[in-house]
N, C-alpha and C positions, 0 to 999 in steps of 0.2 A: 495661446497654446497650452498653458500650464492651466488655466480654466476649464477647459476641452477634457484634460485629461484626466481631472478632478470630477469633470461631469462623468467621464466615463465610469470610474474608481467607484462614485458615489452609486452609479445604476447596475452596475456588479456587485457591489458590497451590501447595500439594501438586500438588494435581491436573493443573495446569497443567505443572509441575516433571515429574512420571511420563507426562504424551504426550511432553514434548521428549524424555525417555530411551528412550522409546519408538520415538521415528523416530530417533534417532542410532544406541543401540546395543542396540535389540532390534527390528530393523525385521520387520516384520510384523502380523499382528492380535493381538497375544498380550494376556498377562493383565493386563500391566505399563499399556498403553494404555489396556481397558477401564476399567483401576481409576482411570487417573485421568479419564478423564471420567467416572465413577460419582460420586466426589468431586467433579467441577467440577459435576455435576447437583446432588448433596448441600448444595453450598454456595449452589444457585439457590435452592433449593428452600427451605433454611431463611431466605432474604432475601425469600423471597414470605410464608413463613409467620409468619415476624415485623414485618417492617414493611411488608406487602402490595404489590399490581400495580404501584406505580409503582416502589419499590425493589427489587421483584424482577426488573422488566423492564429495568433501570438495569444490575442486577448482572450479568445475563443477556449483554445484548448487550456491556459493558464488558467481560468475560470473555471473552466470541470474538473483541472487536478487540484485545485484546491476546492474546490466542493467536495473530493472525492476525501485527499487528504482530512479534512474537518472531521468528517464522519468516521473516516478509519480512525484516526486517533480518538472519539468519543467513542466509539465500539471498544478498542482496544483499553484503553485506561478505565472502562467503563464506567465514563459520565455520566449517561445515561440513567444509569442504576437508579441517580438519585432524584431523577424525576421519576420513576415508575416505583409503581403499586405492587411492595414483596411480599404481604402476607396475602394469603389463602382461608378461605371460611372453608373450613369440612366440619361444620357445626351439621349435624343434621335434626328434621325435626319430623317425630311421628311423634303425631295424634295419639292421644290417652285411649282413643277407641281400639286403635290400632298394636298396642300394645301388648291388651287383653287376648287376640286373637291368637289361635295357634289353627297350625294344619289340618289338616282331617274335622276340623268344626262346621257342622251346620247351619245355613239360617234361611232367610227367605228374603226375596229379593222385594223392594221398595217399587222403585220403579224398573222401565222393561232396560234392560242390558244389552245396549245397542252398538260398539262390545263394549259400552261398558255403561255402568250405573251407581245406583245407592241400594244396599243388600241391609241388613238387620241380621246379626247376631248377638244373640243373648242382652237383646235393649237396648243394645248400641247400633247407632246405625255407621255403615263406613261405604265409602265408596269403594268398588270394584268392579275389576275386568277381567273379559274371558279371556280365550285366545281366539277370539274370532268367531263363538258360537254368540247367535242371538237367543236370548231367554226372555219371556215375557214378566208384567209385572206378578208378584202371586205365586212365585214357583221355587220349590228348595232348591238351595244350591250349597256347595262342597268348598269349603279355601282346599287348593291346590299348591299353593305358593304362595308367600309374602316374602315382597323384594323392597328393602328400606321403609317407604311408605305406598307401595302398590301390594294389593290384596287381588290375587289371582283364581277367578270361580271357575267348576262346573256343573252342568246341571243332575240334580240328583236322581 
């Protein structure tokens, strides 16, 4: 009996142990999660089978409040914090070409702008796009807009 119930304890608690590692640091559906509620089903299952409905429904729902419990107290005291990733890159990077560039500049485009391509102003070449107009290669074209690192044409 006290075996039985240690089996049970043991395919709960595993179980229960492989969803947390699951959501911290295999977040997704993967195999690691299903197996452990295959286990936490495994250990219902043999608390029904052995000591029937009423300790199987015991085992059952006791299982998912403390599943439920684990996670709320890690939300709450936020444990979690300290396995997740706090910094942020807003580093951004434009291009030396792209620098040089200002509005109302003209150039000609490299290749055809299908919407979009490589344009040449003033020896620089940079990539850019229209808004949806196609320009062939060989043809002036206008900056409109530069947004971060997108240079925005039309045709001249």
């Amino acid at each position: 009996m006290l075996s039985e119930i240690a089996i049970i304890g043991l395919f709960i608690l595993v179980g229960i142990a492989l969803i947390v590692v699951e959501v911290l640091f295999i977040p997704g559906t993967t195999f690691v999660g299903l197996l452990g509620f295959l286990l936490m089903a495994v250990g219902v299952w043999y608390a029904f089978n052995e000591y029937g409905s009423k300790v199987g429904i015991l085992t059952a729902s006791g299982s998912i409040v403390f599943l439920v419990l684990i996670f709320y107290w890690g939300y709450k005291k936020k444990v979690w914090r300290k396995f997740a990733l706090n910094t942020e890159n807003d580093a951004k990077i434009i291009p030396i070409a792209i620098q040089n560039l200002q509005v109302g500049q003209e150039g000609i485009t490299i290749s055809a702008l299908r919407p979009s391509g490589i344009a040449e102003f003033a020896n620089n070449r940079v990539e850019v796009q229209t808004f949806g107009e196609l320009i062939d290669a060989g043809k002036k074209v206008k900056i409109v807009e530069i947004k971060g690192n997108e240079v925005f044409v039309t045709s001249v």
